[in-house]
C-alpha positions in Angstrom: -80.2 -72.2 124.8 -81.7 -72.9 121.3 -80.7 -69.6 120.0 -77.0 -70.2 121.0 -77.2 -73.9 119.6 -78.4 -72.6 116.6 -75.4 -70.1 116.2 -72.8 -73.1 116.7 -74.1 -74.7 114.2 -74.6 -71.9 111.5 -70.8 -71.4 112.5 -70.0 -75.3 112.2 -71.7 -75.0 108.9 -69.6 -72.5 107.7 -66.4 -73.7 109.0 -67.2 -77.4 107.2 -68.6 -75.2 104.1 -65.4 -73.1 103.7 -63.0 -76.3 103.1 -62.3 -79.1 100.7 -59.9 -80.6 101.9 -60.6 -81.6 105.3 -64.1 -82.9 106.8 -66.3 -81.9 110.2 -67.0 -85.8 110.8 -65.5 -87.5 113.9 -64.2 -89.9 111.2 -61.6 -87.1 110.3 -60.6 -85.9 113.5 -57.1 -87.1 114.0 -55.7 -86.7 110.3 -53.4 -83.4 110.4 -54.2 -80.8 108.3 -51.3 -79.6 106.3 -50.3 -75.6 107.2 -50.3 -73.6 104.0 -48.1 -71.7 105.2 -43.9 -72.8 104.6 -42.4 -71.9 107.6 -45.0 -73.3 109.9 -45.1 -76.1 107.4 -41.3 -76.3 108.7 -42.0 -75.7 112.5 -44.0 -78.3 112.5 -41.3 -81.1 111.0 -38.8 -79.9 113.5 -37.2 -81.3 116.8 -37.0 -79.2 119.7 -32.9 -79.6 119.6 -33.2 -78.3 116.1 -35.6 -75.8 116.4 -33.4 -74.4 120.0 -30.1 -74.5 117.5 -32.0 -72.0 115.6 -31.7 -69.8 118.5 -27.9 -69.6 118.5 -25.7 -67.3 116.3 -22.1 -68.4 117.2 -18.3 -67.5 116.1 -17.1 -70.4 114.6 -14.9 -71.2 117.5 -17.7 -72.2 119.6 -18.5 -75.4 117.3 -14.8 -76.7 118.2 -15.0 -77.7 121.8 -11.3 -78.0 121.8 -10.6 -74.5 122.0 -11.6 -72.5 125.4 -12.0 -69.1 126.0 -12.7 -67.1 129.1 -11.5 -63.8 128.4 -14.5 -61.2 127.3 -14.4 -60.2 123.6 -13.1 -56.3 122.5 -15.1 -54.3 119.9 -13.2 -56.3 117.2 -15.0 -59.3 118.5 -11.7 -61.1 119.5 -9.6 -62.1 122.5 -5.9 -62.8 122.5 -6.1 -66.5 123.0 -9.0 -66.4 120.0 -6.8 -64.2 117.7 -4.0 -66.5 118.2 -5.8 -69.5 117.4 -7.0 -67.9 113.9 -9.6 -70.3 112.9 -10.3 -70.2 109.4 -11.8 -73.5 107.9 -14.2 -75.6 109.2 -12.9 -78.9 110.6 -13.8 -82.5 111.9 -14.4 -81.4 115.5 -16.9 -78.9 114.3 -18.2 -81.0 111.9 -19.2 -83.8 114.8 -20.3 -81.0 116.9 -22.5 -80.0 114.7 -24.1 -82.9 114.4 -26.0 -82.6 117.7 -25.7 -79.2 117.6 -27.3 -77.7 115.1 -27.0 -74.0 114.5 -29.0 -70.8 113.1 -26.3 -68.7 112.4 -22.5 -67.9 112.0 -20.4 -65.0 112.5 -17.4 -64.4 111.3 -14.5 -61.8 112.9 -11.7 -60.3 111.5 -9.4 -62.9 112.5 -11.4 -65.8 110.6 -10.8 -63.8 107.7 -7.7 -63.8 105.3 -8.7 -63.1 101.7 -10.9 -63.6 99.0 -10.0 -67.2 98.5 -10.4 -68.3 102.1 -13.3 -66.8 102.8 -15.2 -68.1 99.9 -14.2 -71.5 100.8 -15.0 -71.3 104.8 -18.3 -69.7 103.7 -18.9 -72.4 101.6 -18.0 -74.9 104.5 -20.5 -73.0 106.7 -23.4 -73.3 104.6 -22.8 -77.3 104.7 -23.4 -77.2 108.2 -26.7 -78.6 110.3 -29.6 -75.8 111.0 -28.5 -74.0 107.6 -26.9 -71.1 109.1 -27.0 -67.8 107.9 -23.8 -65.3 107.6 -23.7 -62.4 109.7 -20.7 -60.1 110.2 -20.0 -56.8 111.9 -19.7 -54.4 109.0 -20.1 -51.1 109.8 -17.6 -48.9 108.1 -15.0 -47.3 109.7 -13.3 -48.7 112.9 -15.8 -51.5 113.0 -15.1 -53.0 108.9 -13.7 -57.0 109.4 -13.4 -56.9 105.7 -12.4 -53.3 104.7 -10.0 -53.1 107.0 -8.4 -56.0 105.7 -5.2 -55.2 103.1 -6.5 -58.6 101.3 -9.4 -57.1 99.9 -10.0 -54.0 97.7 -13.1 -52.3 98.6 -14.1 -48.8 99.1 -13.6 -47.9 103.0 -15.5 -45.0 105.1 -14.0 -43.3 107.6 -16.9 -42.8 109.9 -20.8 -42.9 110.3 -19.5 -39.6 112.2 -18.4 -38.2 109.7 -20.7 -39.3 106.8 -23.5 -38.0 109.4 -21.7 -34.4 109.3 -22.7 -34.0 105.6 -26.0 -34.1 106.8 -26.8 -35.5 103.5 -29.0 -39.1 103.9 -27.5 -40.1 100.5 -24.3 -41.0 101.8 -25.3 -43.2 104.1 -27.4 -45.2 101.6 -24.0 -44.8 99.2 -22.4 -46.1 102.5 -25.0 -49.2 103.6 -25.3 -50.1 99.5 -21.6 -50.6 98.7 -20.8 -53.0 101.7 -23.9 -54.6 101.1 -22.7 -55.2 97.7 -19.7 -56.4 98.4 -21.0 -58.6 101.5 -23.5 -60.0 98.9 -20.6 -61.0 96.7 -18.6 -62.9 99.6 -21.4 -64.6 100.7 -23.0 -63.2 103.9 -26.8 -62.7 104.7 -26.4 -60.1 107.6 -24.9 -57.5 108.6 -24.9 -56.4 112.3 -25.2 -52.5 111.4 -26.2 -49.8 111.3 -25.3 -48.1 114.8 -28.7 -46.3 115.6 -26.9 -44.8 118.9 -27.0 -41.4 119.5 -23.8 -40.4 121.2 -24.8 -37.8 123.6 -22.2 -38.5 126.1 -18.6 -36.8 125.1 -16.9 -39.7 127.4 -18.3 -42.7 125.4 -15.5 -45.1 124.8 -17.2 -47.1 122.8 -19.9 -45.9 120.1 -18.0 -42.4 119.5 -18.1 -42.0 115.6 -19.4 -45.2 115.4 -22.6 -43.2 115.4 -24.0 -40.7 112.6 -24.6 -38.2 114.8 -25.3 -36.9 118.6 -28.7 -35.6 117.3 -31.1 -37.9 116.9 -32.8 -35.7 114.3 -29.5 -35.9 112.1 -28.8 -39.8 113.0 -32.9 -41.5 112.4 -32.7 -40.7 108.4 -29.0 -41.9 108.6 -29.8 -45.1 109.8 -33.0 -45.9 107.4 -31.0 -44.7 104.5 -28.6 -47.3 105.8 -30.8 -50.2 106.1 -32.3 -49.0 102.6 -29.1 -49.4 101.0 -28.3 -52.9 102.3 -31.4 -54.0 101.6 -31.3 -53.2 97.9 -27.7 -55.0 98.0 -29.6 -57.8 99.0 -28.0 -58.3 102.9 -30.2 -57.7 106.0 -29.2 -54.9 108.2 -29.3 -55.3 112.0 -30.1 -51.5 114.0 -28.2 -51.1 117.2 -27.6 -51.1 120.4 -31.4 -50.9 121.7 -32.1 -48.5 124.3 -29.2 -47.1 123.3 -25.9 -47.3 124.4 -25.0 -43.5 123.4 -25.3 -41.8 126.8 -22.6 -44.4 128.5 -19.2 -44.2 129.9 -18.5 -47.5 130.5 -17.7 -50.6 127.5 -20.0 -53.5 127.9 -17.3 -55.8 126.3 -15.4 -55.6 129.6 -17.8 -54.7 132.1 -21.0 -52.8 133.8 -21.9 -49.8 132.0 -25.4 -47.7 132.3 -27.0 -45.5 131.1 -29.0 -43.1 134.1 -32.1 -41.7 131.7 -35.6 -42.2 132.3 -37.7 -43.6 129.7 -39.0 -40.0 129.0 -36.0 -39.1 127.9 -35.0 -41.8 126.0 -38.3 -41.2 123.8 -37.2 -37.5 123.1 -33.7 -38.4 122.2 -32.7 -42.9 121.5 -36.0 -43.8 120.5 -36.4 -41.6 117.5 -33.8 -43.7 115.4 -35.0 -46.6 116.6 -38.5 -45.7 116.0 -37.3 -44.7 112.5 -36.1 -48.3 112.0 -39.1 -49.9 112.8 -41.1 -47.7 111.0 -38.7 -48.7 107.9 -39.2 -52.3 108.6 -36.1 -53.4 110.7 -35.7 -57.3 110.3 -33.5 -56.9 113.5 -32.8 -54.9 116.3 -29.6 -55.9 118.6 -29.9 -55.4 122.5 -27.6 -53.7 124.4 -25.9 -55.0 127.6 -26.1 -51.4 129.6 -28.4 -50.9 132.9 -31.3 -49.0 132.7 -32.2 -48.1 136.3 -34.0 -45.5 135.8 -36.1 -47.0 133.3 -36.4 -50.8 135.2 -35.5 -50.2 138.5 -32.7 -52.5 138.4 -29.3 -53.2 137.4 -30.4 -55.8 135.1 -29.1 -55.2 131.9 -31.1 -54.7 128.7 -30.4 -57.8 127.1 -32.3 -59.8 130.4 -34.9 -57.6 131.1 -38.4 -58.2 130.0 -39.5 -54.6 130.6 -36.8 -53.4 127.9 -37.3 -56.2 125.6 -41.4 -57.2 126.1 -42.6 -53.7 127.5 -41.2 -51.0 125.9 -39.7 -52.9 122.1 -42.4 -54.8 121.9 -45.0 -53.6 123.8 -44.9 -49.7 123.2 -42.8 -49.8 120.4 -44.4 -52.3 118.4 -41.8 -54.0 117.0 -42.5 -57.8 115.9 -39.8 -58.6 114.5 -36.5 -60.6 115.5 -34.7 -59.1 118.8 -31.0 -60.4 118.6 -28.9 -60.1 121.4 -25.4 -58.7 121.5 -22.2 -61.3 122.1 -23.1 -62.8 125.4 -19.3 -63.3 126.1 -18.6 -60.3 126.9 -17.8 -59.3 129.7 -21.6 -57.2 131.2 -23.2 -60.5 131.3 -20.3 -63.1 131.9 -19.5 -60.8 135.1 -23.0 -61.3 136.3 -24.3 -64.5 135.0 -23.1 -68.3 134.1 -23.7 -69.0 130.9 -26.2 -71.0 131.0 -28.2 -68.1 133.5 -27.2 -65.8 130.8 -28.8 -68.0 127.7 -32.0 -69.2 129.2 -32.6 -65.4 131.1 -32.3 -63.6 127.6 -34.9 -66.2 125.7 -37.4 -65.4 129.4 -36.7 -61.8 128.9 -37.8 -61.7 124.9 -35.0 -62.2 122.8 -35.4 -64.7 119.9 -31.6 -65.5 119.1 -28.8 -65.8 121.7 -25.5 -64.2 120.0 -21.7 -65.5 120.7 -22.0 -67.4 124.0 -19.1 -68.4 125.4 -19.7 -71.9 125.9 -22.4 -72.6 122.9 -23.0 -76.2 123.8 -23.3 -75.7 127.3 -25.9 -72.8 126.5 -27.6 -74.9 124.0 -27.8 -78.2 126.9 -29.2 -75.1 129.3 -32.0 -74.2 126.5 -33.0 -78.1 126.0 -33.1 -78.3 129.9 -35.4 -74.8 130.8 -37.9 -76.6 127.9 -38.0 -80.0 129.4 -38.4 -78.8 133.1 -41.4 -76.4 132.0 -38.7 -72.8 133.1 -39.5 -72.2 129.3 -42.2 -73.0 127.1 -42.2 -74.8 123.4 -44.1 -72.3 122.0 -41.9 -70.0 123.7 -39.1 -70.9 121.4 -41.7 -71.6 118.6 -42.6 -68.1 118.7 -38.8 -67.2 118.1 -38.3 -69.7 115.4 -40.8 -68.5 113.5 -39.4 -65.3 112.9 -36.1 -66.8 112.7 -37.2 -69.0 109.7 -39.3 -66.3 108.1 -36.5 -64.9 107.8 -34.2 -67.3 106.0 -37.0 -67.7 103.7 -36.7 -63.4 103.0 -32.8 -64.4 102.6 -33.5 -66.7 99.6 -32.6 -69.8 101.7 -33.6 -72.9 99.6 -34.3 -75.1 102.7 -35.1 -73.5 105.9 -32.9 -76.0 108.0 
């Protein structure tokens, strides 16, 4: 009993010894010791609605409750009523929805785009906005290029990541990665959701195809780092995708259920190597996808919900610490199955630390307040999500955090 009181005290000694700036006496106890560090500095100033508006990455549409949606989104991120609608500035109704509803991050589609001009004033709108959101896009090359693809704006285009893959020269994907990086840089954006790290193994895939560098993973994994390496010295974030791996699928998760029938043995010899390759690189993201892994969970739950995808293998096995994104959560795999607010509050219990393009944003966002105050979701749950979220705004060169 002496022995161990001794101990405590050698350690209180220490403890007291080691700092200047705060004291061991009971006189002291309540006065808060500043973090040294900036973004729990941050956490610590924030409310839990602005620290769950963090969470959300939303098409601009979602911040004007005027316009509804209920069709699921295509690969070009759009609907008919949504393309129609053509949103392209920020206005008054997002501007007082924004005021409750703060937000992490924007993305922008094709359709919010029309040319230089436009874009660099909506951008600049964007950035005025509550929760200093960051800019993402979908800017892969090739069938998946919102800007490229766009008459308005003259930038080099790729055909493919299938056929820059062919070359089987990694060069040409850092060429590929670094020049739309650059030119993203210039516009404005601060991510972009690519590269594909799929491997397309399965010759009916409707939806990665030559989306993807190759259907060897050996050929793809150096594609994809070489990728990420170019963006990165562009300045932009790149985002790998679709974790496990929506290669070896039939079906398109934008309309429907679509899985993928491998064990996790198998996805280890053939997915995992480019994703592995990723994190070994120092992916800042990694976007889930919305397939079924049966053999792999044992249920039809679909990768973006399940904790054994997200927390056990990503996480868990695969070691990855960094910020799990989901894919858009309007399409139609998850609004099929779930209600959007299931769909928000399920993602965040599975692992995921943002919540991408739901369809009803301020519904979702009421959902996430709710799970938190009724105890279905801890604070430091979502402070555990906001931290890599902010640490990662402060990587982007944001000036202010929120």
């Amino acid at each position: 009993m002496r022995k161990t009181k001794k101990l405590w005290m050698l350690a209180a000694t220490l403890v007291c010894g080691a700092s200047v700036f705060t004291s061991c006496s009971s006189d002291n106890d309540d006065i808060p010791v500043a973090p040294t560090d900036e973004v729990e500095a941050q956490l610590q100033k924030m409310t839990l609605r602005e620290k769950v508006g963090q969470l959300f990455y939303v098409r601009p549409e979602c911040l004007d409750t005027t316009i509804h949606f209920n069709q699921p989104s295509s690969v070009d991120g759009s609907t008919d009523d949504i393309r129609a609608i053509k949103l392209q500035a920020v206005n008054e109704t997002m501007r007082g929805v924004n005021e409750k509803y703060p937000v992490g991050g924007v993305i922008l589609y094709a359709h919010n785009i029309e040319d230089e001009a436009q874009l660099t004033a909506f951008i600049a709108q964007i950035r005025a906005l509550g929760g200093s959101p960051l800019l993402c896009i979908d800017e892969e090359g090739g069938r998946v290029a919102r800007i490229a693809n766009n008459g308005n704006f003259a930038v080099e285009k790729f055909e493919s990541m299938a056929a820059i893959g062919a070359t089987g020269d990694a060069q040409n994907a850092y060429h590929c990665g670094n020049t739309i990086g650059t030119y993203l840089r210039r516009y404005g954006f601060d991510i972009d959701f690519a590269p594909v790290a799929d491997v397309n193994t399965n010759p009916e895939n409707i939806v990665i195809g030559a989306r993807a560098f190759s259907d060897n993973p050996e050929v793809a994994a150096p594609m994809v780092v070489s990728y990420l390496q170019g963006l990165k010295d562009a300045g932009v974030t790149g985002c790998i995708k679709h974790f496990p791996g929506h290669g070896d699928t039939k079906a398109d998760t934008h309309f429907g259920y679509a899985q993928s029938l491998k064990t996790w043995a198998e996805m280890l010899s053939c997915e995992m190597t480019t994703f592995k390759a990723g994190i070994a690189w120092g992916a800042q993201l990694i976007m889930t996808a919305h397939i079924a892994t049966p053999n792999v969970t044992g249920t039809d739950i679909p990768a973006t919900m399940s904790s054994i995808i997200l927390q056990d293998k990503l996480r868990g096995e695969l070691g990855y610490r960094n910020i799990i994104i989901t894919d858009g959560m309007e399409m139609g795999a998850i609004t099929q199955q779930y209600t959007n607010a299931e769909a928000a509050v399920g993602t965040l219990l599975a692992g995921a630390d943002i919540v991408l393009g739901p369809q009803n944003f301020v519904g979702a966002f009421d959902a996430v307040i709710k799970a938190v105050e009724d105890g279905t979701l801890t604070e430091e749950r979502i402070n555990q999500s906001v931290r890599r979220i902010l640490k990662l705004k402060k990587q982007a060169g944001h000036q202010t955090l929120l």
